[in-house]
N, C-alpha and C positions, 0 to 999 in steps of 0.2 A: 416534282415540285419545280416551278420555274426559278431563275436568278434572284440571288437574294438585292435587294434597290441599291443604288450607290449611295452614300452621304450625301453624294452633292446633289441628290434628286430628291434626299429627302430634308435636305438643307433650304431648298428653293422653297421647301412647303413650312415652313417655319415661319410665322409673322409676332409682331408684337403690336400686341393687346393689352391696356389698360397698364402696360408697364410689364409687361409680361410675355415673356416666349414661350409662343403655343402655335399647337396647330389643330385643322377645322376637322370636325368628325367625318367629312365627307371620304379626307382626302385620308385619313387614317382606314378608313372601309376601303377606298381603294389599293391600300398599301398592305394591308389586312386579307384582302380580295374576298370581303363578306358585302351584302347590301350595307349600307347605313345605317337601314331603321333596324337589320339586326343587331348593327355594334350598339347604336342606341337601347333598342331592347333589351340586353345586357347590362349595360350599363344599369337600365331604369331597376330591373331586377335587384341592383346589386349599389342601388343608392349610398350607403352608409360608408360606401369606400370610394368616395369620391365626391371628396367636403369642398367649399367654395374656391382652397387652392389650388386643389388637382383640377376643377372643369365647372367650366360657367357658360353660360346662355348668351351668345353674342343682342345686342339690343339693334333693333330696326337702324338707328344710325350705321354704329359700326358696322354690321353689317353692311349698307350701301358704302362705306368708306372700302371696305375688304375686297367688294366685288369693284369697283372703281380702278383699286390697285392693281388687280389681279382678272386680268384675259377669261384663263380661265374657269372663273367662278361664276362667270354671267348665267349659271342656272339658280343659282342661290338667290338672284336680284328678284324672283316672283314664286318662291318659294312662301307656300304659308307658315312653312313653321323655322325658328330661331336657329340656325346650327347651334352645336356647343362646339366648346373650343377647349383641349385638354393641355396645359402643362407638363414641363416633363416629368414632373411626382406622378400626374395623373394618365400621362403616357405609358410609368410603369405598371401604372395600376391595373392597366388594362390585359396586361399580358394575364392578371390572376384571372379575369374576367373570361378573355377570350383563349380557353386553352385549347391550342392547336401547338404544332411543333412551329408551324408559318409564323405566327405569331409569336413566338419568342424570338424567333430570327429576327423577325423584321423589328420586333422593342431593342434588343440590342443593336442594331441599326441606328436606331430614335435615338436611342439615349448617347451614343457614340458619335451623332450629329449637332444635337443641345451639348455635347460637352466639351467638341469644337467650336462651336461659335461662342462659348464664353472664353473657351481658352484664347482664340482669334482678338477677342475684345480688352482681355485683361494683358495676354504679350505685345499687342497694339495698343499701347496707351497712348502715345501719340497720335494714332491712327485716329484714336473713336475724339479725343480731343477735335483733333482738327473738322472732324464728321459734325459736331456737335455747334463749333462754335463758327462753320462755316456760311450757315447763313446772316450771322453777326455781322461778319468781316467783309462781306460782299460790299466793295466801292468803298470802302473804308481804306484796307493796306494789301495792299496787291499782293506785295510778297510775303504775306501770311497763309494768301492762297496758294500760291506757289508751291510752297516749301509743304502745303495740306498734299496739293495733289503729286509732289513729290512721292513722299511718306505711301500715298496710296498707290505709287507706281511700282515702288518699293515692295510691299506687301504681296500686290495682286499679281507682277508679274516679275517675281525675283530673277535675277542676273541666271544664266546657265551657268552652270557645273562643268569644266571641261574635264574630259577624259581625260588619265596620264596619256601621256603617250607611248605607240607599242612599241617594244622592242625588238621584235620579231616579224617582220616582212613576210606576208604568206602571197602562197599563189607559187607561179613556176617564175623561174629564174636563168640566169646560167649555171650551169653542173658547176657543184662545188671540190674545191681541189681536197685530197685526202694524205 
């Protein structure tokens, strides 16, 4: 079995949707490493456990808005049919759906990924503030923006950690007296 994904690969594949953090059925079949129309087929199978919160039908719009965003989803732009798009209720769901051992790994991956980017957003409350009300502020108060991309210098690229320092000098020396 190959590596299990990082977070932060499966954090990329994260968007929000209708007010909602989800991600596309393509990119879970890739994560999954099943086709899509089987994880779909599954799914279809298995309707009843996966009500309109867990996974919904992106519409022609959002769709073109998704593929816009996102590089590489340009195959989805001339696709006939709708991806769905699963929540993370409906991320776990799938693990009952799709039982493979892969598949477990990689849902506790998902869910360990949704559960940092809320943690990310609620320890950052300043952060998502400043995210929110920064197109407001634009040419209004300068150092409102400042103090935003502060905060976000803060976050994304925390100060280093220094090492204590050693006590112990290694390597050769001169012969120590006894």
């Amino acid at each position: 079995m190959r590596a299990i994904i990082s977070i932060v690969v499966i954090t990329e594949r994260i968007f929000e949707i209708r007010g909602q953090k989800v991600m596309i059925d393509s990119d879970l079949a890739v994560l999954y490493e099943v086709p899509t129309k089987a994880l779909n087929q599954a799914v279809k199978r298995n309707l009843a456990r996966f009500p309109e919160d867990f996974m919904f039908q992106l519409t022609p719009i959002e769709r073109d808005e998704l593929v816009t965003k996102c590089d590489r989803l340009t195959n989805l732009k001339h696709s006939s049919v709708m991806p769905h798009v699963f929540t993370e209720s409906g991320v776990a769901m799938l693990s009952s759906v799709l039982n493979s051992e892969r598949a477990a790994l990689i849902n506790i991956q998902i869910i360990r990924a949704f559960v940092r980017l809320r943690r990310m957003l609620t320890e950052h409350d300043a952060l998502r503030l400043a995210i929110e009300g920064l197109e407001r502020r634009v040419g209004r108060n300068e150092r409102d923006i400042q103090m935003a991309l502060k905060v976000m210098q803060q976050v994304f690229f925390p100060p280093e950690q220094k090492l204590p320092p050693k006590t112990q000098k290694m390597g050769f020396g001169p012969p120590q007296k006894k």
